[in-house]
Structures are given as C-alpha cells and as structure tokens.
PQR file with spaces between the fields and no chain letter, atoms N, CA, C, O and H, PARSE charges and radii, in Angstrom:
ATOM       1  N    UNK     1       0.816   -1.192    0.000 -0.4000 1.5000
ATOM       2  CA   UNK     1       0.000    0.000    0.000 -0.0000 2.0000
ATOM       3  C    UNK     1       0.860    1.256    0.000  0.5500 1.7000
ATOM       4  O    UNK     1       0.520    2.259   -0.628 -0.5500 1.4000
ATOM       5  N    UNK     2       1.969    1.187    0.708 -0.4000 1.5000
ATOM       6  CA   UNK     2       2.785    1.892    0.602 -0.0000 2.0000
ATOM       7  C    UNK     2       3.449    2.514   -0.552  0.5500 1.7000
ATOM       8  O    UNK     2       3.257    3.710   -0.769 -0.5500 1.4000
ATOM       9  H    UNK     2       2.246    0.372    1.218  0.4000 1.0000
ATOM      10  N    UNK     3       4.226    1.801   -1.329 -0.4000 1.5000
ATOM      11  CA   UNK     3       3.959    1.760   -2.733 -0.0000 2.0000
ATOM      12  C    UNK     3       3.686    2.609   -3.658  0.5500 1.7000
ATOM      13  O    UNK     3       4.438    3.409   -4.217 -0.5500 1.4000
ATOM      14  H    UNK     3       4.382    0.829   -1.153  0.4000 1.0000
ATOM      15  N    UNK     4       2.059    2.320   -3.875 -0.4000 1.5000
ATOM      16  CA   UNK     4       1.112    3.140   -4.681 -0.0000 2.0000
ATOM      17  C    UNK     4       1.388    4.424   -4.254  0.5500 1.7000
ATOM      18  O    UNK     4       1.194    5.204   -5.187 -0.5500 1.4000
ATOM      19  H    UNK     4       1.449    1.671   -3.421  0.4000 1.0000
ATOM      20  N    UNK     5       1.799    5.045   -3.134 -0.4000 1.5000
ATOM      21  CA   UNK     5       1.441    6.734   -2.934 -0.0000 2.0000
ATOM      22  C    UNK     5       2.229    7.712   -3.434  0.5500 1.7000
ATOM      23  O    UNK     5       3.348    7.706   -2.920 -0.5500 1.4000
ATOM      24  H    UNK     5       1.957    4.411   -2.377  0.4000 1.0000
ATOM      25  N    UNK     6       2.065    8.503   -4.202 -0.4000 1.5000
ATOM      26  CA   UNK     6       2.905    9.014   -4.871 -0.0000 2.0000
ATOM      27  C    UNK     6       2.950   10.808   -3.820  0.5500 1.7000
ATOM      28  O    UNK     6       3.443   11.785   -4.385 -0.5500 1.4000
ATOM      29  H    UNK     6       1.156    8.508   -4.619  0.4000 1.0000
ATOM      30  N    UNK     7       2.539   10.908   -2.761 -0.4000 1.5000
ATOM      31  CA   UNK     7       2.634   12.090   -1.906 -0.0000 2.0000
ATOM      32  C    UNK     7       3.468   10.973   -0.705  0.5500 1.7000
ATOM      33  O    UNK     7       2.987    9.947   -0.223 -0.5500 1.4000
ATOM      34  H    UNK     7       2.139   10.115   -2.302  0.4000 1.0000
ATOM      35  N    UNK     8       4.950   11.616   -0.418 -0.4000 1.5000
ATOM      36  CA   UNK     8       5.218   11.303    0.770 -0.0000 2.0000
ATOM      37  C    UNK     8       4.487   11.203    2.161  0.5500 1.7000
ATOM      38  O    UNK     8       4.406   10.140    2.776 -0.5500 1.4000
ATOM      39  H    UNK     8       5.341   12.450   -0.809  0.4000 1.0000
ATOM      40  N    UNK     9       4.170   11.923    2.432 -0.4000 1.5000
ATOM      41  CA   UNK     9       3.423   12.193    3.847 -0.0000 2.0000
ATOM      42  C    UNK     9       2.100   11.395    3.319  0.5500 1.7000
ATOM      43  O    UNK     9       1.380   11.322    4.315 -0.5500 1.4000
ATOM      44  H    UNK     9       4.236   12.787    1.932  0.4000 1.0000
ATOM      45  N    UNK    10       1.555   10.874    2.417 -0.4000 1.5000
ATOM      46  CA   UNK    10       0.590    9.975    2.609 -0.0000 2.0000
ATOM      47  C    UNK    10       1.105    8.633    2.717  0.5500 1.7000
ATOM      48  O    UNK    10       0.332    7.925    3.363 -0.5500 1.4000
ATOM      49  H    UNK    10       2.139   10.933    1.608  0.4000 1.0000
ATOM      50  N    UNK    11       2.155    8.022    2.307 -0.4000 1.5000
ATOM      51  CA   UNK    11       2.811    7.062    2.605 -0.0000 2.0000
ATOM      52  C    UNK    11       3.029    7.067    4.288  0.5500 1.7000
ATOM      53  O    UNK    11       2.721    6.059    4.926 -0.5500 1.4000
ATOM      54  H    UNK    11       2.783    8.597    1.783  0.4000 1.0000
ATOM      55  N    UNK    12       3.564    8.232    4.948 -0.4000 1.5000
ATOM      56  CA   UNK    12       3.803    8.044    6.248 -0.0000 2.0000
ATOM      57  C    UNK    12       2.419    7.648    6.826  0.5500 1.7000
ATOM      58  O    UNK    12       2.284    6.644    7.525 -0.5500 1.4000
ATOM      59  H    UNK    12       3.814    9.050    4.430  0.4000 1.0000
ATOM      60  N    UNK    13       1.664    8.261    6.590 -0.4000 1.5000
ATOM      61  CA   UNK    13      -0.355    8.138    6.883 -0.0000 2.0000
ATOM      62  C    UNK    13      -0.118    6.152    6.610  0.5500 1.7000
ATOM      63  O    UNK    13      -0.046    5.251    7.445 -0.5500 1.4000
ATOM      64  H    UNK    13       1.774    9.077    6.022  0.4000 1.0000
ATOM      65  N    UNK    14      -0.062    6.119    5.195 -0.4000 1.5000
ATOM      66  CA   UNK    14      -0.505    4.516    4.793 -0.0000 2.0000
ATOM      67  C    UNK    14       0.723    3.671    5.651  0.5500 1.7000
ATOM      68  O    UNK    14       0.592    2.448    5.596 -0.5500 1.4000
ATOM      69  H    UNK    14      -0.121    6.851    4.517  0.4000 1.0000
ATOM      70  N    UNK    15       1.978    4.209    6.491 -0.4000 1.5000
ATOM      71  CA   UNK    15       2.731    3.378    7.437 -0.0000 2.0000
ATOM      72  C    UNK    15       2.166    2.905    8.498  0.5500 1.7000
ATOM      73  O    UNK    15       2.198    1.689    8.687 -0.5500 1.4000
ATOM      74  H    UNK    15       2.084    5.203    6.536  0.4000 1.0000
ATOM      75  N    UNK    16       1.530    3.762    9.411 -0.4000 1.5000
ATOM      76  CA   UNK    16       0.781    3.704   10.530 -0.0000 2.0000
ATOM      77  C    UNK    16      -0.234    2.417   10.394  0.5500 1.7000
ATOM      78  O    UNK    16      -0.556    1.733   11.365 -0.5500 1.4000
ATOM      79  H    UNK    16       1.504    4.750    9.257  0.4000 1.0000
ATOM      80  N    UNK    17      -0.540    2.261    9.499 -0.4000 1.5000
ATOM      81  CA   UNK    17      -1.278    0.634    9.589 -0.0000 2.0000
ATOM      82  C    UNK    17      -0.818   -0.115   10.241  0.5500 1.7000
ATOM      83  O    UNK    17      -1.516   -0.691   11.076 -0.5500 1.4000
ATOM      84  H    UNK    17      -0.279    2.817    8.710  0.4000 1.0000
ATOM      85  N    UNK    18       0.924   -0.471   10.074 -0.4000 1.5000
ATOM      86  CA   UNK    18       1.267   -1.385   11.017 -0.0000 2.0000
ATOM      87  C    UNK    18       1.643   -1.025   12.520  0.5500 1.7000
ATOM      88  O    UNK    18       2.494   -1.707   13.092 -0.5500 1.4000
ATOM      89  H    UNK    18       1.491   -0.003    9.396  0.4000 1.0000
ATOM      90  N    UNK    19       1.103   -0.107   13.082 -0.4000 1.5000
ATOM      91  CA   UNK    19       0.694    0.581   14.363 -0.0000 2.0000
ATOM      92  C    UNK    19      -0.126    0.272   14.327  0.5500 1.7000
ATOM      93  O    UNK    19       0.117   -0.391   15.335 -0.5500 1.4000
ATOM      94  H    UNK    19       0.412    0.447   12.618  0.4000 1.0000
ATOM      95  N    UNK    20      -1.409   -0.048   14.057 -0.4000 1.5000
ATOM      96  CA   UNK    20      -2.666   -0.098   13.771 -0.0000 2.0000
ATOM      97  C    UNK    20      -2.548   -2.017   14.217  0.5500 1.7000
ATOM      98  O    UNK    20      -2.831   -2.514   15.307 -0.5500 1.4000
ATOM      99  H    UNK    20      -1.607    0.491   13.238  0.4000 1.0000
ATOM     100  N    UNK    21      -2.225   -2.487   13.410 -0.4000 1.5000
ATOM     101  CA   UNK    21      -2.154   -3.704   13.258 -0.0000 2.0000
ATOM     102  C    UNK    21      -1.203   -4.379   14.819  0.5500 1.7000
ATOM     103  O    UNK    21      -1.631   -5.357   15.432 -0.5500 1.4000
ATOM     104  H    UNK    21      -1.995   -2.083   12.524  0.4000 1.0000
ATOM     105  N    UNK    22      -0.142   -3.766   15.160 -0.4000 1.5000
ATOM     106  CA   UNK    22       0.077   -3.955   16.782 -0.0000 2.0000
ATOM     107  C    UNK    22      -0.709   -4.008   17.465  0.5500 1.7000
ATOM     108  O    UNK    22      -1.025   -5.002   18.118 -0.5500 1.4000
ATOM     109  H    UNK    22       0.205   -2.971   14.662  0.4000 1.0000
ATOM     110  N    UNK    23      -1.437   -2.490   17.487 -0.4000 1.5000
ATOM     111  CA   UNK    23      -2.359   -1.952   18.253 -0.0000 2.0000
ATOM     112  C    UNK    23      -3.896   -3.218   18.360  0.5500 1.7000
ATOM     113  O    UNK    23      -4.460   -3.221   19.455 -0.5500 1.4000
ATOM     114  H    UNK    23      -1.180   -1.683   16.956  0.4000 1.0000
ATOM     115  N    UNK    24      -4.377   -4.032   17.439 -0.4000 1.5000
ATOM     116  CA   UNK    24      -5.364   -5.130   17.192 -0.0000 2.0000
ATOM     117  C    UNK    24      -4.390   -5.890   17.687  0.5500 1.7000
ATOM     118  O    UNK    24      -5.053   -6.683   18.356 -0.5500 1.4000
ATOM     119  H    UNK    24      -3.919   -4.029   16.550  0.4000 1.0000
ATOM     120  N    UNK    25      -2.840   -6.319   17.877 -0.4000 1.5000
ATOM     121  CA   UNK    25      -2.756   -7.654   18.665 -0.0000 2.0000
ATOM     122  C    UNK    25      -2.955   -7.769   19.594  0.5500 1.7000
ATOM     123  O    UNK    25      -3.431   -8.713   20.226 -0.5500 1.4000
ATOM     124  H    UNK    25      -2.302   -5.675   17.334  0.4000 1.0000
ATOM     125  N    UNK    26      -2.331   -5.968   20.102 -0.4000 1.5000
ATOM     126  CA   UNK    26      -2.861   -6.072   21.617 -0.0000 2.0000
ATOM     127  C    UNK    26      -4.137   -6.440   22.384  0.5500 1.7000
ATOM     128  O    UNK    26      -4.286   -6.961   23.489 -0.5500 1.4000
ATOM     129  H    UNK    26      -1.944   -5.201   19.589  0.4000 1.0000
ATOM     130  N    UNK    27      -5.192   -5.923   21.273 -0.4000 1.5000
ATOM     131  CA   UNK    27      -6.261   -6.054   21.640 -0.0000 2.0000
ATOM     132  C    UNK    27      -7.003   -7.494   22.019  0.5500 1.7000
ATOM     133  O    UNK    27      -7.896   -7.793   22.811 -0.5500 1.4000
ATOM     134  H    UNK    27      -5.071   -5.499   20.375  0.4000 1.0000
ATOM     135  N    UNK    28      -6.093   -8.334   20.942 -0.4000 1.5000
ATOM     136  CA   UNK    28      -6.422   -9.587   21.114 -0.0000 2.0000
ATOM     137  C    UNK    28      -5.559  -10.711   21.611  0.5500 1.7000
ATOM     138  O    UNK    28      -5.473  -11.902   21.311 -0.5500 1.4000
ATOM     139  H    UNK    28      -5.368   -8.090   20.298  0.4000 1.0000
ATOM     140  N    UNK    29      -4.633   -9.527   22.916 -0.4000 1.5000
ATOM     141  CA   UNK    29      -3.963  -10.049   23.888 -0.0000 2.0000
ATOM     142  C    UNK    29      -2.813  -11.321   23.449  0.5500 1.7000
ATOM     143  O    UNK    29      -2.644  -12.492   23.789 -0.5500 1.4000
ATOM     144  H    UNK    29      -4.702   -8.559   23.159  0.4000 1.0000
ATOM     145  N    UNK    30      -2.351  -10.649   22.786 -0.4000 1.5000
ATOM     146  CA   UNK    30      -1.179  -11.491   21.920 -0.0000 2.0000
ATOM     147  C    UNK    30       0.269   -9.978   21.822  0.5500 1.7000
ATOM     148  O    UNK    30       0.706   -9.387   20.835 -0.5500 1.4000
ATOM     149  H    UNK    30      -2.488   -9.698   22.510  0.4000 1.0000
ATOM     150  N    UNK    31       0.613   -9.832   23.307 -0.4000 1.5000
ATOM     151  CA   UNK    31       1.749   -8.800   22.728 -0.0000 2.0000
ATOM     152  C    UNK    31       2.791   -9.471   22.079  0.5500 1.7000
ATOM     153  O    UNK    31       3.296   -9.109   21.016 -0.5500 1.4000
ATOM     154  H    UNK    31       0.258  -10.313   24.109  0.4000 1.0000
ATOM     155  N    UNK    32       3.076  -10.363   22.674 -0.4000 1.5000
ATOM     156  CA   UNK    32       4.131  -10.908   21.918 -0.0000 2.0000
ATOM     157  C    UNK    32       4.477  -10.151   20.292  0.5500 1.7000
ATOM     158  O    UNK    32       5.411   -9.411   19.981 -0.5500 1.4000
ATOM     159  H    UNK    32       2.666  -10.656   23.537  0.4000 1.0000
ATOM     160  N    UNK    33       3.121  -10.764   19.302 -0.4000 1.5000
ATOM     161  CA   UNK    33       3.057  -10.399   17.941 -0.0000 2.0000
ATOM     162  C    UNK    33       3.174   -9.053   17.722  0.5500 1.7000
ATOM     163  O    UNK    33       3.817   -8.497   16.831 -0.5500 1.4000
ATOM     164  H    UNK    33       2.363  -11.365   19.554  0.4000 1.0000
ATOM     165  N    UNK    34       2.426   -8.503   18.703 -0.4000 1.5000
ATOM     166  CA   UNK    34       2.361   -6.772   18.372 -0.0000 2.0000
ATOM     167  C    UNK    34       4.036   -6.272   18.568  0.5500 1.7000
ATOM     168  O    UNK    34       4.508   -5.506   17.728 -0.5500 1.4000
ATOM     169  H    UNK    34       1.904   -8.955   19.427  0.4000 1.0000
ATOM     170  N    UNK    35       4.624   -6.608   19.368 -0.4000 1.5000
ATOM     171  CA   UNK    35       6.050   -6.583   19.629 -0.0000 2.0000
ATOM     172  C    UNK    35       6.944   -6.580   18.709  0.5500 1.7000
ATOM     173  O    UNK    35       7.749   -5.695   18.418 -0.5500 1.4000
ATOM     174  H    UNK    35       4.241   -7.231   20.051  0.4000 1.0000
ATOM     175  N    UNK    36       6.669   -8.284   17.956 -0.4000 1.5000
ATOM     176  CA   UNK    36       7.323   -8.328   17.219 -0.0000 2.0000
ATOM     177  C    UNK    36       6.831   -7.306   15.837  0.5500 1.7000
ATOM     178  O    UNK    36       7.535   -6.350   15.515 -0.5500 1.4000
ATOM     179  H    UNK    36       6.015   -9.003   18.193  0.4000 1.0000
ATOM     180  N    UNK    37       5.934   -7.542   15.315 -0.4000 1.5000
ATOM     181  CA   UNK    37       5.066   -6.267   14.078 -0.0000 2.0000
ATOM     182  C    UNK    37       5.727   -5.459   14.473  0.5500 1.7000
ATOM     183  O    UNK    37       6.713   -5.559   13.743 -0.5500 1.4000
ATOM     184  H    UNK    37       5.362   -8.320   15.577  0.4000 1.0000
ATOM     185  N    UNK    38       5.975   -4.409   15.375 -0.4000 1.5000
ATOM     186  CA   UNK    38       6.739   -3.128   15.541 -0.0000 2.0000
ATOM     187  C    UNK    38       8.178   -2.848   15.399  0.5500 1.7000
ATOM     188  O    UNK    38       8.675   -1.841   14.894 -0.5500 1.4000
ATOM     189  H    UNK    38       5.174   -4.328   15.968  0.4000 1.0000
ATOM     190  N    UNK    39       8.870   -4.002   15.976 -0.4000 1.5000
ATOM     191  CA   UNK    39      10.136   -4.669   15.646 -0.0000 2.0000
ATOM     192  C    UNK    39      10.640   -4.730   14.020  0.5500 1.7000
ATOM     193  O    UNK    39      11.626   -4.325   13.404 -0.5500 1.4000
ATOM     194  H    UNK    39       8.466   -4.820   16.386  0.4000 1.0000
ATOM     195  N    UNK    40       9.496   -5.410   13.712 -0.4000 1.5000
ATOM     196  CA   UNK    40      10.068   -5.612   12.102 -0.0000 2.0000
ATOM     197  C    UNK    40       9.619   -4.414   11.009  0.5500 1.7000
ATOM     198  O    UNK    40       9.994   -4.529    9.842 -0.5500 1.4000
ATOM     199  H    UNK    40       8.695   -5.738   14.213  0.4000 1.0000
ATOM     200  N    UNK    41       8.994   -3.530   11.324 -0.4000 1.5000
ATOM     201  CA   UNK    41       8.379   -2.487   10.918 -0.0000 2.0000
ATOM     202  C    UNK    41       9.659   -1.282   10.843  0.5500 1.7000
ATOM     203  O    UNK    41      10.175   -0.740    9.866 -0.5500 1.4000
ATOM     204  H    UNK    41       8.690   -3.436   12.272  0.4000 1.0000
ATOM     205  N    UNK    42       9.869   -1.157   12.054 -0.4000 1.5000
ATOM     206  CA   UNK    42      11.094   -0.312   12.628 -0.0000 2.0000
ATOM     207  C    UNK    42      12.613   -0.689   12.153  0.5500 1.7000
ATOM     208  O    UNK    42      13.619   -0.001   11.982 -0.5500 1.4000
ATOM     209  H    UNK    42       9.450   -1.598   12.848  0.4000 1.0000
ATOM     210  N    UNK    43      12.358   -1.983   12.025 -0.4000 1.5000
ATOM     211  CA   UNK    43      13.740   -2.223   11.396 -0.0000 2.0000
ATOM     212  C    UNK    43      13.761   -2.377   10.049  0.5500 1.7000
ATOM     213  O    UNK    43      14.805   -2.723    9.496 -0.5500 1.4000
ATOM     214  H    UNK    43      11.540   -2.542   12.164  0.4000 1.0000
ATOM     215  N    UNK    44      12.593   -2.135    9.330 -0.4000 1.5000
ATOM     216  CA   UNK    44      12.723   -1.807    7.606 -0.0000 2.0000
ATOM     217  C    UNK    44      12.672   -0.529    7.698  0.5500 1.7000
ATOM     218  O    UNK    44      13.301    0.017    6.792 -0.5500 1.4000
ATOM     219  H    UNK    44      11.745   -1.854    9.779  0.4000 1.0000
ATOM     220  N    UNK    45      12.168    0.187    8.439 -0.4000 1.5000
ATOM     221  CA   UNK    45      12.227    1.632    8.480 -0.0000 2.0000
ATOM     222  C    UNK    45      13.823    2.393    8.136  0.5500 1.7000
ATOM     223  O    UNK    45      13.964    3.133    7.162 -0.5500 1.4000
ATOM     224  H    UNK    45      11.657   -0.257    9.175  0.4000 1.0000
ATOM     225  N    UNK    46      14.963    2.071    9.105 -0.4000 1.5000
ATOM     226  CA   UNK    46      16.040    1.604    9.163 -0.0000 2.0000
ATOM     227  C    UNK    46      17.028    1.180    8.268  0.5500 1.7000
ATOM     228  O    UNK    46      18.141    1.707    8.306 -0.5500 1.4000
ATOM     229  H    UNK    46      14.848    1.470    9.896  0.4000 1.0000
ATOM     230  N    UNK    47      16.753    0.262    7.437 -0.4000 1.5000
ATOM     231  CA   UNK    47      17.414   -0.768    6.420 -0.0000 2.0000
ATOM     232  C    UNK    47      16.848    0.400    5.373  0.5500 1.7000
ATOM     233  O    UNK    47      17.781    0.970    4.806 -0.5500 1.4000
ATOM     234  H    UNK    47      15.849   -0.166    7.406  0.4000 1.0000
ATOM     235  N    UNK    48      15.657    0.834    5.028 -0.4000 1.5000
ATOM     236  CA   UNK    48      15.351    2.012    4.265 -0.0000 2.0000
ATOM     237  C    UNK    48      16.273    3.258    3.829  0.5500 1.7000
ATOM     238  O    UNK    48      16.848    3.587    2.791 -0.5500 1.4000
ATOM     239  H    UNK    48      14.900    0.370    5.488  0.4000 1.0000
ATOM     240  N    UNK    49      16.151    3.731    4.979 -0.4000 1.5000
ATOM     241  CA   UNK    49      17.028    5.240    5.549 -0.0000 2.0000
ATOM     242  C    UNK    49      18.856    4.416    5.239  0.5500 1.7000
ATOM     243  O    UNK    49      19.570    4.886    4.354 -0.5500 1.4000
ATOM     244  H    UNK    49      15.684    3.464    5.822  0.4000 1.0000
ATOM     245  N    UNK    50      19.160    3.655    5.789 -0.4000 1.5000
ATOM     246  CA   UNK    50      20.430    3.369    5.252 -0.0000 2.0000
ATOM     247  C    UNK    50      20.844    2.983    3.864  0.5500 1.7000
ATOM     248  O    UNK    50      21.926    3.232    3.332 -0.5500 1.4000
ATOM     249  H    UNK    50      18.579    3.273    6.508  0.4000 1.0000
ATOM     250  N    UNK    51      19.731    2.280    3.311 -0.4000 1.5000
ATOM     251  CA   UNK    51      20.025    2.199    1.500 -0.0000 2.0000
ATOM     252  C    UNK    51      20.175    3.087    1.020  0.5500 1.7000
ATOM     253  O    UNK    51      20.970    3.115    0.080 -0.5500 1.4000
ATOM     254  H    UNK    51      18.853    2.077    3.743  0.4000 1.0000
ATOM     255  N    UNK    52      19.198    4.747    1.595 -0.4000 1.5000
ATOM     256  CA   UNK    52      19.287    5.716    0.617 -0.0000 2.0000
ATOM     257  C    UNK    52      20.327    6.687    1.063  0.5500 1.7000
ATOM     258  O    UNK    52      20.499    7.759    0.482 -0.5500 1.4000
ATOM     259  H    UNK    52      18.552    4.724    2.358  0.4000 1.0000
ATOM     260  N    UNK    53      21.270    6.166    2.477 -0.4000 1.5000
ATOM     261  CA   UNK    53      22.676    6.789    2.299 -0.0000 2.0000
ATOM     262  C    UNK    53      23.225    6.516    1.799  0.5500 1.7000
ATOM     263  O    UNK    53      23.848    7.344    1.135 -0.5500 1.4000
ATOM     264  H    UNK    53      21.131    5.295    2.949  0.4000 1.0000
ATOM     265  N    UNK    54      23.529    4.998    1.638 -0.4000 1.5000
ATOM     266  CA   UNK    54      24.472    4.332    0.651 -0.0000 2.0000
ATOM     267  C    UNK    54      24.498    4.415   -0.868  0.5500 1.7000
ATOM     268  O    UNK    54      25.400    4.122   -1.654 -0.5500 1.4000
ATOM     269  H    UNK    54      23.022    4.326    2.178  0.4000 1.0000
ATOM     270  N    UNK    55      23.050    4.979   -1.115 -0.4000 1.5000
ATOM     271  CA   UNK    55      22.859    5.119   -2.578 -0.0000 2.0000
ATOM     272  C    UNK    55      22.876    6.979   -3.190  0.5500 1.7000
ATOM     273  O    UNK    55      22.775    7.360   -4.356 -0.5500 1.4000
ATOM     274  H    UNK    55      22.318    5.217   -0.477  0.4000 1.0000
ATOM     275  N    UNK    56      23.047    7.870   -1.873 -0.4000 1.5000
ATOM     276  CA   UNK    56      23.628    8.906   -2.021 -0.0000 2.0000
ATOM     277  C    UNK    56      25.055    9.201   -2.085  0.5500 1.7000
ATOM     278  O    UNK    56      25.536   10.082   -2.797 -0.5500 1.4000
ATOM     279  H    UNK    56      23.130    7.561   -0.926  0.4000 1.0000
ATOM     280  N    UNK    57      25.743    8.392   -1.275 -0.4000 1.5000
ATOM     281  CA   UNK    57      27.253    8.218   -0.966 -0.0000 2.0000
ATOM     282  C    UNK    57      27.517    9.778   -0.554  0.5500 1.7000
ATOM     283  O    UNK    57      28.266   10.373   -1.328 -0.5500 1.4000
ATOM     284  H    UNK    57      25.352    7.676   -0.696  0.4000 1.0000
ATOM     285  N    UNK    58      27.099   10.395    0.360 -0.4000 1.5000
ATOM     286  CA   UNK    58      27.466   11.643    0.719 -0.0000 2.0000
ATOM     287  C    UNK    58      28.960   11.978    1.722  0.5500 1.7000
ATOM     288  O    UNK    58      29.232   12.946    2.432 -0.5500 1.4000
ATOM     289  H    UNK    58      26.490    9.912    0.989  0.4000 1.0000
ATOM     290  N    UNK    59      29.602   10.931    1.460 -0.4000 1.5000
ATOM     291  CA   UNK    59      30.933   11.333    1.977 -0.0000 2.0000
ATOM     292  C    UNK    59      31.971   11.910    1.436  0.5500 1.7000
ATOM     293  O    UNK    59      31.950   12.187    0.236 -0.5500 1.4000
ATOM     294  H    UNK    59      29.381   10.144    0.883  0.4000 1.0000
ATOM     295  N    UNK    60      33.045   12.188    2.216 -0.4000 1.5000
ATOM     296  CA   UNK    60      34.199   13.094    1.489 -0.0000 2.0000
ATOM     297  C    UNK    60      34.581   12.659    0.452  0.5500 1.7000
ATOM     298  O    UNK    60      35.114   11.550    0.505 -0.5500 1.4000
ATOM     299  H    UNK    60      33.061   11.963    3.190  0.4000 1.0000
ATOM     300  N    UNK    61      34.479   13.272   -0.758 -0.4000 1.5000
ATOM     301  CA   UNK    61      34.930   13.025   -2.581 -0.0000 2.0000
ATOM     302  C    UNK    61      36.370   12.414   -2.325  0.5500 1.7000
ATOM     303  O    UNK    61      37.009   12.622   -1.294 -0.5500 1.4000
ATOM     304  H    UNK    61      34.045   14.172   -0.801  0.4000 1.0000
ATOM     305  N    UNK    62      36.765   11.705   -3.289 -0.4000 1.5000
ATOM     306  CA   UNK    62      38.011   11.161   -3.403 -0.0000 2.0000
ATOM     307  C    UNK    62      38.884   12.071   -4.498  0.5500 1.7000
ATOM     308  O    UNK    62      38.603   12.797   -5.451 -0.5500 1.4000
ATOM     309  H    UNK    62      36.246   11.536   -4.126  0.4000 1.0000
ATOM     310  N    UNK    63      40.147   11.610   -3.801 -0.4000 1.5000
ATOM     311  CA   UNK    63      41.050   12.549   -4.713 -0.0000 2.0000
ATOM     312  C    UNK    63      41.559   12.048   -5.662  0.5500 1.7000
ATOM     313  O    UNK    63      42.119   10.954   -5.744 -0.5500 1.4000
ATOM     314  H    UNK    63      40.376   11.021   -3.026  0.4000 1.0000
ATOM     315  N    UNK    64      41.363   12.957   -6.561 -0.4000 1.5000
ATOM     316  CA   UNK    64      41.639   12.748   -8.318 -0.0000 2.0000
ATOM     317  C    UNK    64      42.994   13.026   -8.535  0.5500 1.7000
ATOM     318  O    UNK    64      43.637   13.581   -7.643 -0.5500 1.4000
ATOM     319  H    UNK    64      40.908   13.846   -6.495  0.4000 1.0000
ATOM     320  N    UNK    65      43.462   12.747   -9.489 -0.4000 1.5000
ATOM     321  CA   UNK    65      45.199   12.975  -10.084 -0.0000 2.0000
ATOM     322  C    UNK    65      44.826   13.775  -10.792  0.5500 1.7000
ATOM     323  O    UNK    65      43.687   14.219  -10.652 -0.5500 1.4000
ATOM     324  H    UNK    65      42.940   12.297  -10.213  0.4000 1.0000
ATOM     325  N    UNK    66      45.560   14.169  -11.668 -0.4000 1.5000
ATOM     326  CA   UNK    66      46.110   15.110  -12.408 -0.0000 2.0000
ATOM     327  C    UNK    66      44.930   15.393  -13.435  0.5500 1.7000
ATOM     328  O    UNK    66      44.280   16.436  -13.496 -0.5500 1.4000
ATOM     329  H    UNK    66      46.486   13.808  -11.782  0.4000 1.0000
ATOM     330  N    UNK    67      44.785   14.320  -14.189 -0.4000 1.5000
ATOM     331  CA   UNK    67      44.053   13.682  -15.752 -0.0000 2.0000
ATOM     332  C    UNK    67      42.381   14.082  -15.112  0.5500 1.7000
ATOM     333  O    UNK    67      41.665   14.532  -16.005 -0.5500 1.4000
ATOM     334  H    UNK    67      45.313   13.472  -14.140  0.4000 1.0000
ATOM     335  N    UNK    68      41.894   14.010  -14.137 -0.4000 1.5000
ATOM     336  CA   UNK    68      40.633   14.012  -13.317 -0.0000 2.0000
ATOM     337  C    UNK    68      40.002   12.468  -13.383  0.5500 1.7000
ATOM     338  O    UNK    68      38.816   12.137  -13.396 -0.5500 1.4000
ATOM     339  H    UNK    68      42.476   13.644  -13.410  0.4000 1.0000
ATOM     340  N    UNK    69      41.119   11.694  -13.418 -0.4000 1.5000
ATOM     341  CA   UNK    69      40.326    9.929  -13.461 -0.0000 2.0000
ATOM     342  C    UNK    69      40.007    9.730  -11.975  0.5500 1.7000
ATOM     343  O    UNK    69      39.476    8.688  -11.591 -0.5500 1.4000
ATOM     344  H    UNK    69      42.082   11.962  -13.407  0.4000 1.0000
C-alpha cells in the first residue's frame, strides 16, 4: 500500500497501519506479535534510511590525479 502513494506524507499516513495492526494484537492479547510487528516495521524503516545513504554516498569526494580519473 505503501507503494502506490505518490505524496510522501501519505505514505507516512498509509505506514501507521502497522501501528494499527500492533495496536489489534494487543487487543487480542497477543503482545508478543504486536512486539514483534513493531520490531520488524522499525527495522525496515532503518534498512530504508540506510540504502538511501548508501545510494547517495554523501561522503568526502576522493582525490583525483592530475588527468581528473
């Protein structure tokens, strides 16, 4: 669902489901699951935000020789 949204901040809106979806384990007295759902939610959150450093590479430029290779 996430996906489809082509407005950021509605994607953050369509994230909260799986808050939502904790929030029903609790209800049906299973924290365990809700625990884990938040766990694995949070840690793609994470794995996210670090792909798109790695795929910015915003660290100090490397030094070129002479030729600019």
């Amino acid at each position: 669902m996430c996906i489809t949204r082509k407005n950021p901040s509605l994607r953050a809106v369509a994230g909260s489901h799986a808050v939502a979806l904790a929030a029903l384990f609790v209800l049906l007295d299973a924290q365990f699951i809700a625990v884990l759902q938040v766990l694995v939610y949070a840690g793609a959150i994470m794995v996210l935000f670090l792909f798109v450093i790695m795929l910015l590479n915003l660290g100090r430029p490397a030094p070129t020789d002479i030729k600019g290779r």
